[in-house]
MARMIKOL-240208 format. One line per 5 residues: number of its first residue (from 0); for each residue x, z, y of C-alpha. Coordinates in steps of 0.05 Angstrom, whole numbers. Example, Ala and Ser with C-alpha at 12.3 -4.5 7.8 and 13.67 -1.06 7.14 Angstrom:
<lotors>
0> 246:156:-90 | 273:143:-21;
</lotors>
This chain:
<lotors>
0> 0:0:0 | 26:-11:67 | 1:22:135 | -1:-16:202 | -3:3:275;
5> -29:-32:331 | -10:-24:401 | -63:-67:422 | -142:-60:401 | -145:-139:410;
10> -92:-152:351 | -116:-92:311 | -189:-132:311 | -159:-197:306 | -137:-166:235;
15> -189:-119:222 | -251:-141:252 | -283:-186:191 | -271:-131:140 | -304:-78:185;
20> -364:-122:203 | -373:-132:129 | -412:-67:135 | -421:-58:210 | -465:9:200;
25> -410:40:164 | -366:26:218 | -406:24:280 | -357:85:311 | -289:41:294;
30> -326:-16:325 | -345:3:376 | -284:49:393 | -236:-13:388 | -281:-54:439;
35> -282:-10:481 | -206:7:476 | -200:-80:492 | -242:-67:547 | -191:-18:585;
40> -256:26:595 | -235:98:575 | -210:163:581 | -172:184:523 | -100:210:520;
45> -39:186:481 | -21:167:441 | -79:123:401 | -84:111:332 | -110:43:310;
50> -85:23:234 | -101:-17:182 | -84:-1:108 | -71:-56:65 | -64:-78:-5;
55> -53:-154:-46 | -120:-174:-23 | -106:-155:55 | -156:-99:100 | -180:-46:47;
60> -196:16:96 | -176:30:171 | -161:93:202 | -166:112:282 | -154:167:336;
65> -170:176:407 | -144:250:433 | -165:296:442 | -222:276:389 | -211:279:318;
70> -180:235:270 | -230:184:241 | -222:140:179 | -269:87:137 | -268:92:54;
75> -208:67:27 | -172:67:-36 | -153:144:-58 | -83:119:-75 | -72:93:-7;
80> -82:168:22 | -12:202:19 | 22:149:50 | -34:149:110 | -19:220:119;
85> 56:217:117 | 50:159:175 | -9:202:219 | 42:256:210 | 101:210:251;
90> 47:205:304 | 11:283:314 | 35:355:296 | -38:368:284 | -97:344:290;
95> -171:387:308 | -208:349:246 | -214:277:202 | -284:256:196 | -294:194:140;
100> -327:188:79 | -315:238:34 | -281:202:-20 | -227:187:39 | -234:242:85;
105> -230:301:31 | -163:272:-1 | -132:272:68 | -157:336:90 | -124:368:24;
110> -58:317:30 | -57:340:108 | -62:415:92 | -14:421:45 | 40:369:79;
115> 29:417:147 | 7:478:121 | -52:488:150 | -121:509:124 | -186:463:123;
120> -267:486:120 | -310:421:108 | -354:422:175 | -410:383:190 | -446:333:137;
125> -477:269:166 | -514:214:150 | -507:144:192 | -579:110:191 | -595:34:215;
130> -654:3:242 | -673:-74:252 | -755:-63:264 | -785:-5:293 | -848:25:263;
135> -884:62:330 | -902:135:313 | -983:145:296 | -994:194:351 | -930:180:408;
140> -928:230:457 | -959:216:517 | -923:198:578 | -864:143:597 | -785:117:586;
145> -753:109:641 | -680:102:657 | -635:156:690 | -610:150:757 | -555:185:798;
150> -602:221:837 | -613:261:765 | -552:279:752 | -555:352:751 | -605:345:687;
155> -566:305:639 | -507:343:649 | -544:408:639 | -576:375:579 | -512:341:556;
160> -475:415:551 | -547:437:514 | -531:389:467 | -468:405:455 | -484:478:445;
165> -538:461:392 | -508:415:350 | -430:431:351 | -416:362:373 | -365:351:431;
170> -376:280:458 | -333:307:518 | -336:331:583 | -409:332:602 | -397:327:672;
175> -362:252:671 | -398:235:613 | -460:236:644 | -446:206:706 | -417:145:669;
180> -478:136:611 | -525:138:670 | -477:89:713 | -471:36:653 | -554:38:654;
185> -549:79:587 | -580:137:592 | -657:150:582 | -707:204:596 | -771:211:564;
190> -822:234:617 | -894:274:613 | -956:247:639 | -932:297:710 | -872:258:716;
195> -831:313:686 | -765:297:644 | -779:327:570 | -730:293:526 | -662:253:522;
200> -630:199:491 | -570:147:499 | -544:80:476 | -475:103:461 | -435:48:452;
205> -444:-21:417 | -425:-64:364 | -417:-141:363 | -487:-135:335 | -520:-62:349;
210> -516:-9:390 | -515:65:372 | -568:121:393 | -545:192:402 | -545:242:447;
215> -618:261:434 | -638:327:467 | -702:365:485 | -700:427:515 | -729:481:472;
220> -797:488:506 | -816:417:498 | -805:423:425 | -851:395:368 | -885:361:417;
225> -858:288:389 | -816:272:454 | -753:259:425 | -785:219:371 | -829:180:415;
230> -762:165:463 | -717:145:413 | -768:91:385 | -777:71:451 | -701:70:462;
235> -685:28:403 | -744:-16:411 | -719:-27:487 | -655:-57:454 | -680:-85:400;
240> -719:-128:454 | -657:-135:488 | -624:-185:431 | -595:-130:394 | -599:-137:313;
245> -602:-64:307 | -593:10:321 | -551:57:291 | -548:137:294 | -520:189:257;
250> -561:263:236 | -546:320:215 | -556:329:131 | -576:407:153 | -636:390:185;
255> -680:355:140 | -736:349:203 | -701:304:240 | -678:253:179 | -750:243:161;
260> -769:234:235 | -714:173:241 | -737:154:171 | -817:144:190 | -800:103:255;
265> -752:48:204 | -685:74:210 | -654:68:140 | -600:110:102 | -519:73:94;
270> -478:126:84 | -451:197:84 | -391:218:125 | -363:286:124 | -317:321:176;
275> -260:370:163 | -236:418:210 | -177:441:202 | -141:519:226;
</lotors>
């Protein structure tokens, strides 16, 4: 097996970019990551991990990293493992988590701990979902979509850190991020019949052919009211419309609610992916 580094997104998908679209869902965060790594549009820190791993037959798995998040890598063959850890380990002293499918990301969270002698807890279980036709919910909750603005700032930041809070996912500082999913035209509240903001979602970040969903947020006293499932059909019919194939999102395996919400209004199971944290 052999491991290779990219210094530039563009020549990492140049090499990459048909084996990864071979199942897009699967790797709608490496996708979309890469893009938007060609596009010059981010934040992240140095240095940037974009590799392939490959075998006789070329791509078989790819493996990323954009500090301060976590290290990130697609299924793979097991044998290729040690050697990806030996390479990451040229790269970062440590590293806050790997988050993959668990046939890839459990042998390198065991290979990691041992080379650096650090301990690992598996952390949060997932489940990425995609959707090419939305089925409406039988009673939507009354009210409206409409887009955020600057002039709401305060709200989605507040919500944004809620989020965070709740769920134990860091999508960064809520502060900038907010400003910028509500400058790109991203960001989306769902409001009550008084005009009032109830729930939240977000068009992340796209694909060549989707877009994926997250950030959905309600704040705990406009709860099992169906706001958030009512906005995110909305949402992913709004870019369906829009001339995208599909939506993507990712839940929680803990909470079986919300997995048979996105399940009713046609967003279909791919695959698991596990994260590791490691102490």
């Amino acid at each position: 097996w052999q491991i290779r580094r990219f210094t530039a997104a563009a020549s990492f998908l140049d090499r990459a970019k048909s084996w990864l679209l071979q199942a897009e869902a699967e790797h709608n965060l490496i996708l979309s990551i890469a893009h938007q790594l060609e596009s010059g549009s981010h934040n992240y820190e140095e240095p940037i991990l974009l590799a392939t791993i490959e075998g006789p037959v070329g791509v078989a798995g790819c493996a990323f990293r954009t500090p301060p998040f976590k290290f990130g890598l697609t299924r793979m063959p097991e044998a290729a493992v040690p050697l990806l850890v030996d390479e990451v380990a040229t790269i970062y002293s440590s590293l806050p988590a790997v988050m993959g499918p668990a046939s890839a990301a459990r042998p390198f969270a065991e290979r990691w701990s041992a080379k650096l002698g650090v301990g690992f807890e598996v952390g949060m279980r997932m489940r990425i979902f995609q959707l090419d036709r939305v089925v409406p919910p039988t009673t939507p909750a009354p009210g409206r979509m409409r887009r955020a603005t600057t002039q709401d700032l305060e709200l989605p930041m507040e919500w944004i850190q809620a989020f965070t809070s709740d769920t134990g996912v860091w999508g960064g500082d809520p502060n900038p991020l907010a400003r910028r999913l509500i400058e790109e035209g991203r960001l989306f509240f769902w409001e009550a019949e008084d005009g009032d903001p109830v729930s939240m979602a977000a068009g992340m970040a796209e694909t060549p052919s989707g877009i994926r969903v997250g950030f959905v947020y309600t704040p705990p006293e406009a709860r099992r009211r169906g706001y958030a499932s009512t906005c995110v059909a909305a949402l992913s019919q709004h870019y369906l419309d829009q001339g995208r194939r599909f939506c993507f999102l990712y839940t929680d395996l803990a909470n079986p609610t919300s997995n048979a919400i996105y399940q009713r209004m046609g967003y279909r199971p791919v695959c698991d992916v596990e994260d590791y944290n490691f102490s």
